[in-house]
C-alpha positions, 0 to 999 in steps of 0.5 A: 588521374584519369582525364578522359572516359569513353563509354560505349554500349553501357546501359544509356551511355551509348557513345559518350567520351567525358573530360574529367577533372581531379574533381567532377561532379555529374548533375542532372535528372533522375535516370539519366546516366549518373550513376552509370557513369560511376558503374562504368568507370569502376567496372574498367578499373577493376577490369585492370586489376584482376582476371577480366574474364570473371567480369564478363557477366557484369559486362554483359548484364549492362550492355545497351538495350538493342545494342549489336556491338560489344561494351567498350570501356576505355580512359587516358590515365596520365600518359598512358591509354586503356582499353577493354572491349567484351567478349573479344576472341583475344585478350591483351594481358597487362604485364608488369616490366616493358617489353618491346613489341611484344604482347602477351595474348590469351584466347578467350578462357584460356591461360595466360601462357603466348608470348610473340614477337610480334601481335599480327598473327592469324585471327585477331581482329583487323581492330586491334593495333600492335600496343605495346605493353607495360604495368597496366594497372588503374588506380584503386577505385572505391565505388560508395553505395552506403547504407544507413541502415548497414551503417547501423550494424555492429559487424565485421565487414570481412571476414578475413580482415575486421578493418575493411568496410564494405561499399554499403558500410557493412564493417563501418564499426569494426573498421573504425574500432581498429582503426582507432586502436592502430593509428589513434593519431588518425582516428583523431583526425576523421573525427575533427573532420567529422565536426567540420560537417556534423558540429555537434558530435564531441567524441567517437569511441567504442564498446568492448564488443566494438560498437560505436558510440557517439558522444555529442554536445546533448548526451553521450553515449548515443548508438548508431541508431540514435543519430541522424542519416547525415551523420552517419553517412558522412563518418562512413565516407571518411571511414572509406577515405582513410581506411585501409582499402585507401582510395585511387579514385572515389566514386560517390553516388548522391553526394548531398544525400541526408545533408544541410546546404551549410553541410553540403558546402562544407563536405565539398571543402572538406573534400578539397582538403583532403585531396590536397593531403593525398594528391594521388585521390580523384573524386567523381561524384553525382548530385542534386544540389545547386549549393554543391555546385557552388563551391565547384569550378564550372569546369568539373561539372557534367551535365547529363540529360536523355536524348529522344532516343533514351540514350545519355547526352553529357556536356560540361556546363562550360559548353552552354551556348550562353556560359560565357554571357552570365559566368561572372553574374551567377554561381555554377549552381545558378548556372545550372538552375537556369541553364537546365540540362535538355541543351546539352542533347543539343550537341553532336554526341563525341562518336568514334573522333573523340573515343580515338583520342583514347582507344587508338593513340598511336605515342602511347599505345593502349593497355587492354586486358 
């Protein structure tokens, strides 16, 4: 999993390094850097599973208002350390096998074709150390942005491959459809998942032109369209976990989105559950709700704020000066109903020691593409 995450020049995350957990939720107001932690953390493992050069818009379509240095992304996953700075004149490509001080670079918009034998040579920056350079892919990240409306819609999401589902749902009915025709063993499965948060659906099948219906305990046959936001969010989050695109890490905006505190709490167990079966998926996740913070360690939650300045502050809850004194009177969610967010600006912002401990890791060395 990744366990720690350095932003630099990413939208209101200005210079941020979090800890993470198998399990993390971010809480906090509106705007302020949620959802670009998500963005982040995406945008860097898609940046190590394919060419980062077709990135470099997206890189620099969020780079910090006024900011004068580059975007630099960079995580510990396991024992290994990545990092990727935009728009840098040469770029490390991750290779698959083990070379012993070697690295293969590439100037910008160039192939990958340079082999040395070493990295010292005329013209890369002072910054760059001599990484060594192994199999250099994150996981799979799977950023869920769903839509009911999309949800909704009996089309395929792909044209290449009906069983894929797009990030805002698009597909949800094809996707299923194969998915109950391929593996009816776990379709049976997201459906009994499915009543653990939605008590009153009995049955999920399909028309000949594969769209879903619904069969509940008050009627059967109901449409998409006949049944709640809820519902159908939660079936399109379990559709994207044991899809085919299966999930390295999940990344969930929102996650109490058009759900019941009773449901909230039980989406998390749910959750949990899941990742028991699948030990390899982490779940990051933004909220608003103190009932799912409940069912959270106090250690996998963030708490978010803006500083004066407009930038993103982030603190685990545990970091409160007074955590200590009420951890065993309150639940998390009442930590942070009476904690708040604004202390968390309190604190010295990690800066350049803690993005060391990624970026310039000596045992390890750092992967960059």
């Amino acid at each position: 999993m990744i366990s720690q995450f350095s932003i630099k020049n990413f939208k209101c995350l200005r210079d941020v390094t979090v800890n993470l957990q198998r399990f993390t939720v971010f809480v906090g107001v509106n705007g302020s850097g949620k959802t670009s932690f998500l963005q982040a953390i995406d945008l860097l493992c898609r940046s190590f599973r394919g060419d980062p050069n077709e990135l470099n818009a997206e890189y620099q379509q969020h780079r910090s208002y006024g900011a004068t240095d580059e975007v630099e992304l960079a995580c510990q996953w396991g024992d290994r350390f990545f990092r990727y700075r935009s728009n840098s004149s040469l770029f490390i490509q991750p290779t698959f096998g083990r070379f012993e001080n070697q690295a293969v670079f590439r100037a910008a918009g160039q192939p990958w074709t340079r082999e040395l034998a070493h990295p010292g040579i005329e013209g890369i920056p002072d910054n760059w150390k001599p990484w060594q350079i192994s199999e250099g892919i994150l996981p799979n990240p799977v950023w869920l942005r769903l839509d009911p409306n999309v949800l909704r819609i009996s089309q395929a999401g792909s044209t290449v491959d009906s069983r894929i589902m797009q990030s805002n749902g698009h597909g949800l009915h094809t996707a299923t459809a194969a998915m109950s025709l391929e593996d009816p063993d776990l379709w049976l499965v997201l459906q009994e998942q499915l009543r653990q948060i939605v008590p009153s659906i009995r049955r999920l099948r399909h028309t000949p032109q594969q769209e879903l219906l619904f069969d509940t305990i008050n009627g059967k046959g109901f449409k998409a369209h006949q049944v709640s936001e809820g519902t159908l969010l939660t079936l399109g989050l379990l559709a994207a976990i044991h899809g085919v695109n299966k999930p390295g890490i999940l990344l969930l905006d929102d996650l109490d989105r058009a759900l019941h505190p009773k449901a909230q709490r039980e989406l998390i167990d749910l959750l949990r559950g899941i990742q028991k079966t699948n030990s390899e998926i982490q779940i990051l996740a933004s909220t608003h709700s103190p009932y799912m913070l409940d069912r959270m360690k106090p250690n996998e939650i963030q708490v978010t704020t803006l500083r004066d300045d407009g930038s993103t502050a982030c603190q685990p809850i545990t970091h409160h000066p007074d955590f200590e004194k009420w951890k065993d009177e309150f639940q998390p969610g009442e930590l942070w109903s009476f904690f708040g967010e604004q202390w968390a600006s309190a604190s010295n912002p990690p800066g350049e020691n803690a993005r060391a401990s990624i970026a310039d890791e000596t045992g390890a060395g750092a992967e960059q593409p």
